[in-house]
C-alpha angles and dihedrals in degrees: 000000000000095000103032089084082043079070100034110049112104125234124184127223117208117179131173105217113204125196121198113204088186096075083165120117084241092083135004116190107221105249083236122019104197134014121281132221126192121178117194142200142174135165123198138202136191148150135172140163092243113084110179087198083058092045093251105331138080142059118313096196110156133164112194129185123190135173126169125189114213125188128187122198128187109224087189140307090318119025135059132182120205123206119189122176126189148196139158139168124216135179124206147186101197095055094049091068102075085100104026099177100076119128127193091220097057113130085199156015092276124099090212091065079087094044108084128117107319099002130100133208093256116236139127132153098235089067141044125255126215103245122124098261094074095092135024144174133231121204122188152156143208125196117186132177127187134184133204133207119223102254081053080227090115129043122174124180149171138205136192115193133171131188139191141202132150107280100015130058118184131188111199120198131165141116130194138180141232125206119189127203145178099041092321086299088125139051135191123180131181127191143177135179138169128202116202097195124178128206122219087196118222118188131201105267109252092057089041080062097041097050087049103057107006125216088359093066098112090058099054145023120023097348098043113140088356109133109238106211125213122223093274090051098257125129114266136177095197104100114108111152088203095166091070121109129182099238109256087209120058098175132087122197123197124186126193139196119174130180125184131185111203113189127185093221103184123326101290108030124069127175146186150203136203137179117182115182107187139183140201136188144177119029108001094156123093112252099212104042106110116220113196116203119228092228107050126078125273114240121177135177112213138061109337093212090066092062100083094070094031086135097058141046093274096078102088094163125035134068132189122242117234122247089203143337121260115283118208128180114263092235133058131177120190137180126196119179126169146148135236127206137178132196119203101207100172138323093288106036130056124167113218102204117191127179120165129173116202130191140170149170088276093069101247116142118187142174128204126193115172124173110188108177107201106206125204106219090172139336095287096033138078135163117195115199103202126190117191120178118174129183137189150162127255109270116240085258110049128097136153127254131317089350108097113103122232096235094069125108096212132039148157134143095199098142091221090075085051134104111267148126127228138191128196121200107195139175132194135186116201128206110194128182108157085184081059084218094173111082134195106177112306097343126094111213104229101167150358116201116190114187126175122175138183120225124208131177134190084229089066087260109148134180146173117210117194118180130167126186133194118201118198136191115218103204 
């Protein structure tokens, strides 16, 4: 769940394009004449019946908030250098739920503090706990530079980025390069990158406990002294999750190569082609999403008389204890290819048209076809209706919950590897000055950008996504 809203919080890209018709050395216009500010923030909102931290059931309530700060510099006519820095705060149920038998009222580390006459370790999968894992920040920064040639027909440039939370590090770097022929009319780009992450793994707790003293495990640490409960309710001293393993690698390596063809067609009417190929090694599983195996006995700590409604949001105390965390294979190869065309209508009316297929080695095919209409309602607005709908099939890997068997190599039930389908219904109002006329200090304001989106899913997922920007000129 940490790192869904990774993939799903929303950033804007404004850029000014300049075109200089005097390509002689007389004069050469600066490919960006002051120093730009964008200030950035989005706010996101989800929730779902199909945890991953729970193995496919529980609450996904997450609130995430997110603002990132860029400023581009001109180092002189050809070169910029780009610094974005980021940083956003989220909250979430499901991942609370690592260790879901958290109370607010403990007096120490033990789960059986909680567990005295007529009190229950608290835990359930429908509502959040209060262990420390139910918010997080990420930190990170971006550095690009970017060089342009005189004639402006060939830009090459390079990045570094890095980013923290809690339990993941990653280090970015990549750089690419554009050419541009036939009047400017094509355009053909290339780009690499390449992430080196590390896990500091963190596992739900009763496997944590279990990985620490073995088969002992009910009779010291965390559990000590916590009655495990069998599926009838009744104590039981049964439950060993010996197929779980700590992971032996913690890093996860991802490598990137992109190549995209942009063609002017006729005047109204410009297209593009791209084609990614990407790569990832090392752990690519998530350390604390539970997985519980069809035929293997149920085993819970909490109140019995909750087990018969596990499944739905009855159930307010008991929470089923993981026969092992989610394995994933150490390898993943994924291609993307997809095509962009935009249709000028008239001066105040362009369709932005979008379609990608995606496939990998997990066996998850997809297909993405997005239409946003940007509308000029005067010189300085613009609204921008978007529609976004994406399919795909169910990955290998992937199965619901409590019916994976243990004899199986490879196993998750995070319902992102499933098979669904989504829409987003979106909606953005532009402000433009490119005179930046409005000042506040030193800074020129250029552009304000306001976006809100709805999320569905065919899982029952929803989400709202909310982001402003602000763009600056520093004369």
């Amino acid at each position: 769940m940490k790192k869904i809203f990774l993939t799903v919080v929303v950033l804007f890209n404004f850029a000014v394009y300049s075109q200089d018709k005097d390509t002689t050395t007389v004069f050469k216009k600066r490919v960006l004449e002051n120093k730009e500010v964008d200030f950035l923030l989005s706010y996101y909102k989800q929730d779902g019946t199909h945890s991953a931290v729970g193995g496919g059931v529980g609450s996904e309530d997450l609130s995430d908030i997110a603002s990132n700060i860029i400023v581009s510099m001109p180092l002189n006519a050809d070169d910029v250098l780009t610094i974005d820095v980021g940083i956003s705060a989220y909250t979430s149920a499901s991942s609370s739920n690592i260790n879901p038998f958290e109370s607010s009222n403990k007096t120490n580390s033990g789960a059986s503090d909680s567990n005295s006459a007529n009190s229950y370790p608290e835990g359930t999968p429908w509502l959040a706990s209060s262990g420390a894992s139910a918010s997080d920040q990420l930190a990170s920064v971006n550095a690009n530079y970017s060089h342009s040639s005189d004639d402006r027909n060939t830009i090459w440039n390079a990045d570094v980025s890095f980013s923290n939370e809690y339990d993941y590090t990653s280090i970015g770097f990549g750089g690419g390069m554009t050419k541009l022929f036939n009047q400017k009319n094509t355009e053909v780009s290339i780009k690499a990158n390449a992430y080196l992450d590390q896990w500091r793994p963190i596992y739900p707790t009763e496997l944590n406990e279990y990985g620490k003293y073995g088969i002992n495990f009910q009779n010291q640490g965390y559990l000590k002294g916590v009655a495990i409960l069998d599926q009838d309710g009744n104590n039981s001293t049964d439950y060993l999750p010996t197929a779980f393993k700590s992971y032996d690698k913690t890093n996860r390596n991802s490598y990137s190569a992109s190549i995209s063809f942009s063609q002017i067609l006729t005047r109204k009417i410009q297209m593009s082609v791209f084609m990614d190929i990407l790569m990832q090694d090392g752990l690519l599983g998530t350390p604390y999403q539970r997985v519980y195996f069809a035929d293997k006995a149920n085993f819970f700590i909490g109140q019995a008389q909750y087990i018969p409604v596990y499944n739905s949001k009855e159930n307010i105390g008991v929470y089923q204890l993981a026969d092992d965390n989610e394995n994933l294979p150490s390898s993943r190869f994924k291609i993307p290819i997809g095509a962009r065309v935009n249709f000028y209508i008239n001066e105040y009316v362009v369709a932005k048209t979008y379609y990608r297929y995606y496939q990998d080695n997990w066996g998850i095919q997809a297909h993405t076809a997005s239409i946003e209409v940007p509308i000029k309602l005067s010189t300085k607005f613009t609204v921008s209706p978007l529609y976004r709908y994406y399919t795909q099939t169910a990955s290998d890997y992937f199965a619901p919950f409590d019916t994976h068997l243990s004899t199986e190599k490879y196993y998750t039930s995070d319902y992102d590897l499933s098979r669904f389908t989504s829409n987003q219904y979106g909606f953005g109002l532009t402000y433009t000055d490119i005179f930046a006329k409005a000042k506040i200090f030193i800074l020129g304001l250029k552009s304000v950008d306001l976006r809100l989106n709805h999320y569905e899913r065919s899982d029952g997922l929803s989400a709202n996504i909310g982001t402003l920007g602000f763009k600056f000129e520093i004369e």
